[in-house]
Residue frames as a rotation matrix with the C-alpha (Angstrom) as fourth column:
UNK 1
0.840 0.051 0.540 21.70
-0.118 -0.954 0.275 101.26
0.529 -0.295 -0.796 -35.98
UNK 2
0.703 -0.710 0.041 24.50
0.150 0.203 0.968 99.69
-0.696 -0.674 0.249 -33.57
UNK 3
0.545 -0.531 0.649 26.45
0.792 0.581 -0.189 99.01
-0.277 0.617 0.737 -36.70
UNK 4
0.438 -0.007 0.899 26.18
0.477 -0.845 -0.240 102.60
0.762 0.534 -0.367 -37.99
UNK 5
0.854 -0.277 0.441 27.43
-0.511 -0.286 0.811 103.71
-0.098 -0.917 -0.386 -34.07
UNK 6
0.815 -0.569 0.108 30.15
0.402 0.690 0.601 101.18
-0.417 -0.447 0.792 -34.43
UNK 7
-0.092 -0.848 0.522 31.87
0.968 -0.200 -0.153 101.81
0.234 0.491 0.839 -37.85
UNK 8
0.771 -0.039 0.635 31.25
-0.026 -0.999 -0.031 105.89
0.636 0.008 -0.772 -36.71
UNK 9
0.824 -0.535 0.188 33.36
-0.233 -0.017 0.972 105.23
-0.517 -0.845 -0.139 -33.42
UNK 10
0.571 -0.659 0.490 35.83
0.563 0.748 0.352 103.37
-0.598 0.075 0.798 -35.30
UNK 11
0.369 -0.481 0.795 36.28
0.846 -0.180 -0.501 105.87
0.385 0.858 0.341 -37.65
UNK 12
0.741 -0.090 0.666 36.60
-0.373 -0.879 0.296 108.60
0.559 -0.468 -0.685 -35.16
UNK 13
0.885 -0.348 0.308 39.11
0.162 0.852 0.498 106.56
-0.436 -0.391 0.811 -33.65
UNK 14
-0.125 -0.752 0.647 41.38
0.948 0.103 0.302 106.25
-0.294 0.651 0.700 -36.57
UNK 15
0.651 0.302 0.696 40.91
0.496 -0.864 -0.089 109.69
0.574 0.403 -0.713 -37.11
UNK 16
0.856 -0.289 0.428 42.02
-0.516 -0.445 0.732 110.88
-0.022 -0.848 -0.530 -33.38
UNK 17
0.696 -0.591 0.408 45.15
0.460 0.803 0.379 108.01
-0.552 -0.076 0.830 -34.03
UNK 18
0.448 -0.535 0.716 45.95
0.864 0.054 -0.500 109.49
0.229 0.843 0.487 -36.83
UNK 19
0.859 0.038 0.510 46.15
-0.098 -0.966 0.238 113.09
0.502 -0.255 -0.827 -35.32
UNK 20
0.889 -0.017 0.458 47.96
-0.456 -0.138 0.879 112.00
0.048 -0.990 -0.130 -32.80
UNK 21
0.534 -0.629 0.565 50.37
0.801 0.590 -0.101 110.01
-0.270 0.507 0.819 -34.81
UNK 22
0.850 -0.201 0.488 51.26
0.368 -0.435 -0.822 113.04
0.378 0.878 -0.295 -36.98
UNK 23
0.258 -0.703 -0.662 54.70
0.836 -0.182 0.518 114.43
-0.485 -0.687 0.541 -36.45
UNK 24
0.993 0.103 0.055 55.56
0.097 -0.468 -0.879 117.30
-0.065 0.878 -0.474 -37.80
UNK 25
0.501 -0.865 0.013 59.78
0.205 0.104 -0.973 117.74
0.841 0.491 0.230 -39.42
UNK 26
0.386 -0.631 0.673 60.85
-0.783 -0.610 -0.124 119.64
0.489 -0.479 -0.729 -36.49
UNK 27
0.808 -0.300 0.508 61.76
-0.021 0.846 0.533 115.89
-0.589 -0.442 0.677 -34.93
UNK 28
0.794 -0.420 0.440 63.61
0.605 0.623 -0.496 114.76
-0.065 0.660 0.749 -38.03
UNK 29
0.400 -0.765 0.505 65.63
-0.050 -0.568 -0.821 118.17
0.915 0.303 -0.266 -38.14
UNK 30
0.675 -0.209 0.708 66.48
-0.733 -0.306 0.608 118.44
0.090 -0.929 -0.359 -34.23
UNK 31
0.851 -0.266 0.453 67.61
-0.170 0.676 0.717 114.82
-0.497 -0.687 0.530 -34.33
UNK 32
0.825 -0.456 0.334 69.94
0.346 -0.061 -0.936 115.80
0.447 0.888 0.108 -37.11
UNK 33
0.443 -0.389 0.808 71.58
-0.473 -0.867 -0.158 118.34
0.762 -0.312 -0.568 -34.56
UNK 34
-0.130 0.110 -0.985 73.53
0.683 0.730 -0.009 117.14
0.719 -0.674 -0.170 -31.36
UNK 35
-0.508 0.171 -0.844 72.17
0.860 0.035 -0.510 117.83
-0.057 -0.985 -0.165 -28.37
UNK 36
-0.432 0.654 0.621 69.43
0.401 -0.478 0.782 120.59
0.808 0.587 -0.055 -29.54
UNK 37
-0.995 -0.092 0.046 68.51
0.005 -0.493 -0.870 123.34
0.103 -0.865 0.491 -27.38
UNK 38
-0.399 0.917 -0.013 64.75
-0.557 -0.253 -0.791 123.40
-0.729 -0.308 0.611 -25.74
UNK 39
-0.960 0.129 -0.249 63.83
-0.198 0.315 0.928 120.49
0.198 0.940 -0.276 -28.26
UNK 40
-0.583 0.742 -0.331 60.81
0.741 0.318 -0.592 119.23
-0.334 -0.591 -0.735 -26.17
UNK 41
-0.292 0.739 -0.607 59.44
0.509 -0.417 -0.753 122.38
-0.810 -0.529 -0.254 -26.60
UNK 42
-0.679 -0.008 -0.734 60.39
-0.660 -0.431 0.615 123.42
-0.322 0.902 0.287 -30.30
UNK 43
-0.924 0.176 -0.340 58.35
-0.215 0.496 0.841 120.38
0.317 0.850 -0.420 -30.88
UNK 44
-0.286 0.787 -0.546 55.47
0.889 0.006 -0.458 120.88
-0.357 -0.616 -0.702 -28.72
UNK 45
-0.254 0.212 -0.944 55.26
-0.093 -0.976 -0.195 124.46
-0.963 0.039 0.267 -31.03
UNK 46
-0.857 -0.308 -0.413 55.98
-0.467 0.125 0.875 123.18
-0.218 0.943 -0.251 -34.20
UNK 47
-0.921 0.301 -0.246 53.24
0.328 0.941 -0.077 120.51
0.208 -0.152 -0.966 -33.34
UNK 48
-0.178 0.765 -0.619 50.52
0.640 -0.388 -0.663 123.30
-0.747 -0.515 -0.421 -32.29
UNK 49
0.000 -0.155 -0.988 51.29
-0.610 -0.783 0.123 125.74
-0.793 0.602 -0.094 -34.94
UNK 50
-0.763 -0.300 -0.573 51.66
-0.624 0.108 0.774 123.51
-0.170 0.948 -0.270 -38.22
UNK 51
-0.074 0.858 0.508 49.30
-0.444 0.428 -0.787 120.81
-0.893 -0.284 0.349 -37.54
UNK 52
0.244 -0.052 0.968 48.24
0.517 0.852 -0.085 118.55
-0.821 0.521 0.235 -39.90
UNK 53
0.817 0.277 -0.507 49.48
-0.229 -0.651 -0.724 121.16
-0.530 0.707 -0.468 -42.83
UNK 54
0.427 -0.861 0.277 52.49
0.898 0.367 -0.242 120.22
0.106 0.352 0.930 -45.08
UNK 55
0.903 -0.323 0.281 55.11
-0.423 -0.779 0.463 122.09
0.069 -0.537 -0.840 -44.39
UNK 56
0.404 -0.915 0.017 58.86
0.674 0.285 -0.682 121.85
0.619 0.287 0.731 -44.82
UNK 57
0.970 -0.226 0.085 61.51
-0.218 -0.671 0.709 123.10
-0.103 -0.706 -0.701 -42.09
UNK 58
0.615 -0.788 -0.017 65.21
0.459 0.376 -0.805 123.53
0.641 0.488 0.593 -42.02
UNK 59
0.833 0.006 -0.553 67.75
0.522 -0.339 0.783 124.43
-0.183 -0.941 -0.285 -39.53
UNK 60
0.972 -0.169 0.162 69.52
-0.009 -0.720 -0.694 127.48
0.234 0.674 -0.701 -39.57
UNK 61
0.536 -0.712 0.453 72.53
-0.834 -0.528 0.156 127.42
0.128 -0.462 -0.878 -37.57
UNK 62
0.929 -0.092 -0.359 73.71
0.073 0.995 -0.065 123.68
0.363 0.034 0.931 -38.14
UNK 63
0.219 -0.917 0.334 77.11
0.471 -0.200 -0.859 125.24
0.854 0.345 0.388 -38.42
UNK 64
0.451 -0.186 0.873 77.27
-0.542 -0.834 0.102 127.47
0.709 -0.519 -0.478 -35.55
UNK 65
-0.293 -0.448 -0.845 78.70
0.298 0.797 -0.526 126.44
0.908 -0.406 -0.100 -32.36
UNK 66
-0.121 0.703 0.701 76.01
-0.816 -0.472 0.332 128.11
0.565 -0.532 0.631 -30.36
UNK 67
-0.634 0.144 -0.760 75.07
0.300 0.951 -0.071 125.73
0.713 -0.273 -0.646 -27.71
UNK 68
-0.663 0.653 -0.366 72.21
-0.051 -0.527 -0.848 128.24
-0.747 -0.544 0.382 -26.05
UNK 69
-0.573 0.563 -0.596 70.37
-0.593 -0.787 -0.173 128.36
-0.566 0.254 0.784 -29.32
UNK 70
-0.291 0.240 0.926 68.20
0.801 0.591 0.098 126.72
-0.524 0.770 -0.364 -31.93
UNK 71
-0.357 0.701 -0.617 66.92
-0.440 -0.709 -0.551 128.15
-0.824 0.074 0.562 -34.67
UNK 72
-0.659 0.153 0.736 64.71
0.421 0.887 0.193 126.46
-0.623 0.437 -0.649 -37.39
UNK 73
-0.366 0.521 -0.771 62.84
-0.739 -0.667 -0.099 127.99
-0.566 0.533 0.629 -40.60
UNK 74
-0.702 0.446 0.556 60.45
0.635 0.744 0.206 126.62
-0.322 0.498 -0.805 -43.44
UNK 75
-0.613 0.787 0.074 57.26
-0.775 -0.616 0.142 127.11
0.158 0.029 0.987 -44.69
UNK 76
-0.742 0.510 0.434 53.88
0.181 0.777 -0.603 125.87
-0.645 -0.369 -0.669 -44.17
UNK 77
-0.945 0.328 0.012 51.56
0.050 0.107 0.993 124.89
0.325 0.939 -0.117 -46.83
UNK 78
-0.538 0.834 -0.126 47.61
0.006 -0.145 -0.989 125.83
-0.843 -0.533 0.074 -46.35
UNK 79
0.186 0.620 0.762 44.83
0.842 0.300 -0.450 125.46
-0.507 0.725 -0.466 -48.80
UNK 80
0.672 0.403 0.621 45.04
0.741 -0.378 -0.555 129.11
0.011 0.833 -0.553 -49.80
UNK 81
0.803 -0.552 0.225 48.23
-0.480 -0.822 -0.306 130.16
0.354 0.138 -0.925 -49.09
UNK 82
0.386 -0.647 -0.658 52.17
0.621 0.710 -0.333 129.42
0.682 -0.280 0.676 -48.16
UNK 83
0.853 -0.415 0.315 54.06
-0.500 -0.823 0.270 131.30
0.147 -0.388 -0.910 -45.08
UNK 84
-0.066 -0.975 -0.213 57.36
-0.079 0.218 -0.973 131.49
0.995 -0.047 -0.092 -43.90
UNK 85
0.911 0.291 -0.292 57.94
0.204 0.298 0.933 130.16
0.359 -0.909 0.212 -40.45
UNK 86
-0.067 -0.976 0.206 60.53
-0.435 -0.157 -0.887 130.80
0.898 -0.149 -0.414 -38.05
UNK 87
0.890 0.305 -0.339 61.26
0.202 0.402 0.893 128.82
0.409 -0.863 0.296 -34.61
UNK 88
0.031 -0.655 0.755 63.61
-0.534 -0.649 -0.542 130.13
0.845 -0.386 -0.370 -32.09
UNK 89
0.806 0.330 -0.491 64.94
0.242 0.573 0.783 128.52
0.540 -0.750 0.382 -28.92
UNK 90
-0.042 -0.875 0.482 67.31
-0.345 -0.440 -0.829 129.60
0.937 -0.201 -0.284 -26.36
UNK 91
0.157 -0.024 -0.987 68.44
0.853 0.507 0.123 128.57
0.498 -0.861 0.100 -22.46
UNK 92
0.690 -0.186 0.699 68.90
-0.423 -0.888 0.181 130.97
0.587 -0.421 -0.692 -19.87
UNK 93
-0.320 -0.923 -0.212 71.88
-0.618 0.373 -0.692 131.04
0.718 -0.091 -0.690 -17.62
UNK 94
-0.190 0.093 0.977 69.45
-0.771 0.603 -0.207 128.98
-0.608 -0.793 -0.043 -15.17
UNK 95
-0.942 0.112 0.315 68.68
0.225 0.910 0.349 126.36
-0.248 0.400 -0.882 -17.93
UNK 96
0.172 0.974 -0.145 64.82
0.024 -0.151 -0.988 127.94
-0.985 0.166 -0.049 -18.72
UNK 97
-0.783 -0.493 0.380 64.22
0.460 -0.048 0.887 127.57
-0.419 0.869 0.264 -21.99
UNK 98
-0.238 0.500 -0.832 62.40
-0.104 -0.865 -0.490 130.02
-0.966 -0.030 0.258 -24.20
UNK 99
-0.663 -0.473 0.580 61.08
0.496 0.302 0.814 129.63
-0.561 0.827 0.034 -27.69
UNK 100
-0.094 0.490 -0.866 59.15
-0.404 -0.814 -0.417 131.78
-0.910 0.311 0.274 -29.94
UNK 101
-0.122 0.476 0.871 56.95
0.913 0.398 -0.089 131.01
-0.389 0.785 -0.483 -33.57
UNK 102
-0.253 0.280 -0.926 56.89
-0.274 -0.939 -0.209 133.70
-0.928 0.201 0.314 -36.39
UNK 103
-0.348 0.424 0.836 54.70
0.715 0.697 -0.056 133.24
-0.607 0.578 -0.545 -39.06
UNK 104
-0.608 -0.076 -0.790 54.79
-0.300 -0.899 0.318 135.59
-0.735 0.431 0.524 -42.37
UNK 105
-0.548 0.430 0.717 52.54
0.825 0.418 0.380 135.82
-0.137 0.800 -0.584 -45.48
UNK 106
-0.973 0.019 -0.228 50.65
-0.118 -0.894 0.432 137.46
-0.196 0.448 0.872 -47.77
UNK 107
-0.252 0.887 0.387 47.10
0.848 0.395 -0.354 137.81
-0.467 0.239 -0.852 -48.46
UNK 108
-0.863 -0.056 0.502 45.59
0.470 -0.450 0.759 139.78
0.183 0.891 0.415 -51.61
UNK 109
0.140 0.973 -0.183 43.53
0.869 -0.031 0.495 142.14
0.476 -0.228 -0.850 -49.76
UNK 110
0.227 -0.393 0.891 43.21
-0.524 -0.821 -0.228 145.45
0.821 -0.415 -0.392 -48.31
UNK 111
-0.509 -0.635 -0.582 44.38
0.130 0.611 -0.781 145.13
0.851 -0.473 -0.228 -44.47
UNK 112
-0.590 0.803 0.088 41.29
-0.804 -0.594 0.029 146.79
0.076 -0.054 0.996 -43.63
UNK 113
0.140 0.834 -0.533 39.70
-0.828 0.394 0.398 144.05
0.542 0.386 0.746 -44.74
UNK 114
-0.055 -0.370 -0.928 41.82
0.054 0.926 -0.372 141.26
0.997 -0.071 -0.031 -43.30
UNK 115
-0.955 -0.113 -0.273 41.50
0.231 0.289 -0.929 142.63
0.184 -0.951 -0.249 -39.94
UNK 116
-0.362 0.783 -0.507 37.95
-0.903 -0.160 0.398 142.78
0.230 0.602 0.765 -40.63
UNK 117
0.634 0.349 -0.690 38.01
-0.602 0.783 -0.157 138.88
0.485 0.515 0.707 -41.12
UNK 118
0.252 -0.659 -0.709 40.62
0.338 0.746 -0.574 137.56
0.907 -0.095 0.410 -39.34
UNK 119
-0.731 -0.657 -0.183 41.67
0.442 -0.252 -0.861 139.84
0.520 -0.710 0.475 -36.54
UNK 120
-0.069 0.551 0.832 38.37
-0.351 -0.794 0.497 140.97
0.934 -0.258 0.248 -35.48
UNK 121
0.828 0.248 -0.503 38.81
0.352 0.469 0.810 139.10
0.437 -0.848 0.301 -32.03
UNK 122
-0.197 -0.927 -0.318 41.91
0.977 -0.158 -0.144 140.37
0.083 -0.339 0.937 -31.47
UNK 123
0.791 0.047 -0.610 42.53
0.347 -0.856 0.384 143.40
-0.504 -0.515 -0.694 -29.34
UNK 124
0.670 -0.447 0.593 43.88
0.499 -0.320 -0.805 145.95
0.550 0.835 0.008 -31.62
UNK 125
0.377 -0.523 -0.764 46.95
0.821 -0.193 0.537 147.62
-0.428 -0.830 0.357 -29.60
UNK 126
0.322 -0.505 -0.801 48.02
0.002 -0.845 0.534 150.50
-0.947 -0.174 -0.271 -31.76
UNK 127
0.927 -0.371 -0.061 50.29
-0.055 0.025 -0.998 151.60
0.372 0.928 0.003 -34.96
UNK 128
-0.213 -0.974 -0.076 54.11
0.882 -0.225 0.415 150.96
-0.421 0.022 0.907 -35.62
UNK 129
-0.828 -0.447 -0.339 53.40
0.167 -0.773 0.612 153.44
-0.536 0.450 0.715 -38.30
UNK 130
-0.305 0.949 -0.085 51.01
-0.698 -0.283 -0.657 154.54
-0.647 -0.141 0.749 -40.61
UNK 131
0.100 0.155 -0.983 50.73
-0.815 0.579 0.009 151.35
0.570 0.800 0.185 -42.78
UNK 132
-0.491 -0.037 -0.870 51.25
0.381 0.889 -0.253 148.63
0.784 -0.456 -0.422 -39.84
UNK 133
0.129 0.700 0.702 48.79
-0.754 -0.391 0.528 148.08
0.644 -0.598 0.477 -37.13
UNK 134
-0.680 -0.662 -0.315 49.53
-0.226 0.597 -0.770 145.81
0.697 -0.452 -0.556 -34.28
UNK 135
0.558 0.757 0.339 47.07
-0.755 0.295 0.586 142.87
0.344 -0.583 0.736 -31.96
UNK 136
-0.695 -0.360 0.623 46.86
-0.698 0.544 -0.464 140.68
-0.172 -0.758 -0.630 -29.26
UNK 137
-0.309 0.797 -0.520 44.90
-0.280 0.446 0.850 138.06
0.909 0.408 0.086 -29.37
UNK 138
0.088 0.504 0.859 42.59
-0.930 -0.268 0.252 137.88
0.357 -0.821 0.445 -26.55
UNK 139
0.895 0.340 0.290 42.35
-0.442 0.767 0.465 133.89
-0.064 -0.544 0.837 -25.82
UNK 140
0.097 -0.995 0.007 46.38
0.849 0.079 -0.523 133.68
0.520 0.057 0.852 -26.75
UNK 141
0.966 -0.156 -0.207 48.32
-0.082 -0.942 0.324 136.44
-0.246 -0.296 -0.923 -24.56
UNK 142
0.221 -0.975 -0.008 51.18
0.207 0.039 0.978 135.01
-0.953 -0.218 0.211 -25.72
UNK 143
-0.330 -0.468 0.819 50.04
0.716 0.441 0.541 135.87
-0.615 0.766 0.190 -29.27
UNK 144
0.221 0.522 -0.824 50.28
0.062 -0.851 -0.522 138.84
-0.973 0.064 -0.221 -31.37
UNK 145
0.178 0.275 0.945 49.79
0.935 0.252 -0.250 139.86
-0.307 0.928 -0.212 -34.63
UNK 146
-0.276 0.027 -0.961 50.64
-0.361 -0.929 0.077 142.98
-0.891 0.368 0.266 -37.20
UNK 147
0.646 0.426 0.633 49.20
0.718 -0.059 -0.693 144.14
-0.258 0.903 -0.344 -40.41
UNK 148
-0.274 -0.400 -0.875 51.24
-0.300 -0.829 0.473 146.66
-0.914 0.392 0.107 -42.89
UNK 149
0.658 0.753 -0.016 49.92
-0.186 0.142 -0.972 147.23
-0.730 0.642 0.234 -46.29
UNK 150
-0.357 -0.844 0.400 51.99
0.390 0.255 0.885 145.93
-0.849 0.472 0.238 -49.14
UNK 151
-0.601 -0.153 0.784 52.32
0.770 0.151 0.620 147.10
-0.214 0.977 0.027 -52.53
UNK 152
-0.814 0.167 0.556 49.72
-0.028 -0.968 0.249 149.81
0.580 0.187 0.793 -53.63
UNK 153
-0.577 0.607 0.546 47.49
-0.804 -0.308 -0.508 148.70
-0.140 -0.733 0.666 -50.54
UNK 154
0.631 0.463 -0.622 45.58
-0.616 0.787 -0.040 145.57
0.471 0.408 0.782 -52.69
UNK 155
0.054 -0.244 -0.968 47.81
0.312 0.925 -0.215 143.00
0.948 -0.291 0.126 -50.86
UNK 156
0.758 0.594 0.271 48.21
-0.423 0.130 0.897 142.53
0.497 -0.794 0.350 -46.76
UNK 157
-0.555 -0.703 -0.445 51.76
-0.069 0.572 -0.817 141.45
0.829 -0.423 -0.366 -44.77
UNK 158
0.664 0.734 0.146 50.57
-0.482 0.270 0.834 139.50
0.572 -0.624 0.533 -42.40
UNK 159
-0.507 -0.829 -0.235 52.91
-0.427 0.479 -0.767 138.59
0.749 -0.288 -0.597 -39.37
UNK 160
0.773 0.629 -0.077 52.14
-0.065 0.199 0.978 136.21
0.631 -0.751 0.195 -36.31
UNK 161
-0.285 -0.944 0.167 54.46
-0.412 -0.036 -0.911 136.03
0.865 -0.328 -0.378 -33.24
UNK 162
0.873 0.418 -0.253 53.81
-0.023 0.552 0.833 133.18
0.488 -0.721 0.492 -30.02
UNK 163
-0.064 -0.774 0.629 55.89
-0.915 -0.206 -0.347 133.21
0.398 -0.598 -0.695 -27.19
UNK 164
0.632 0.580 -0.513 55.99
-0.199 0.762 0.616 129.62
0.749 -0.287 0.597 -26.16
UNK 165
0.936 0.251 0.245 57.08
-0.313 0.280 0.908 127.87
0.159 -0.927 0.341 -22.90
């Protein structure tokens, strides 16, 4: 019985190591950039949002000579689906930095249904129109969410938007 307690711990261990190991690209692209605005925190998002999912990112504005901004795109691979990601970062003129997560995709459902299943915790806030519907999410305030039907109603745009620190 100890044994069976041991190799469990151990593997929970190397489990929580690994986690904690994982990086996700936004390092590898930032350090590409010099001096990268709000990086700390693009990668504290990137790092909450992708998790352990594959997921490919690329920065948009290499070229620019912005020195207030980042901005970084990609997508992120999930078992049953891919989205398109966006990360945003900027400085005010005191030095605060701001950054923001948008996260697009489709799902082959009514949108009925998806907020049904997915958004039923979320505090519904209204229409843009009559085909997009717009939530908060109650244990995120910094995170909201819209539905708009696509195609003849049988598919679902699904956006997320996080306001991060």
């Amino acid at each position: 019985m100890n044994r069976l307690i041991l190799w469990l711990s151990a593997c929970l261990l190397t489990m929580l190591s690994i986690a904690c190991l994982a990086k996700t690209s936004m390092e590898k692209v930032l350090a590409a950039k010099t001096n990268p605005v709000c990086a700390a925190q693009l990668i504290e998002l990137a790092t909450n949002t992708i998790g352990l999912n594959k997921h490919r990112l690329l920065e948009l504005n290499s070229q620019s000579k912005q020195r207030h901004s980042s901005f970084v795109s990609g997508v992120i691979e999930y078992k049953d689906r891919q989205s398109h990601v966006v990360y945003a970062a900027t400085k005010d003129t005191q030095g605060q930095c701001a950054v923001t997560f948008q996260e697009t995709f489709t799902v082959k459902s009514p949108c009925i249904l998806v907020r049904e299943e997915v958004f039923k915790k979320w505090q519904y806030q209204g229409k843009l129109n009559s085909n997009t519907m717009v939530f908060k999410n109650q244990r995120d305030t910094s995170m909201s969410g819209m539905l708009s039907d696509a195609s003849d109603g049988s598919y679902c745009l699904v956006s997320r938007h996080k306001n991060g620190a």
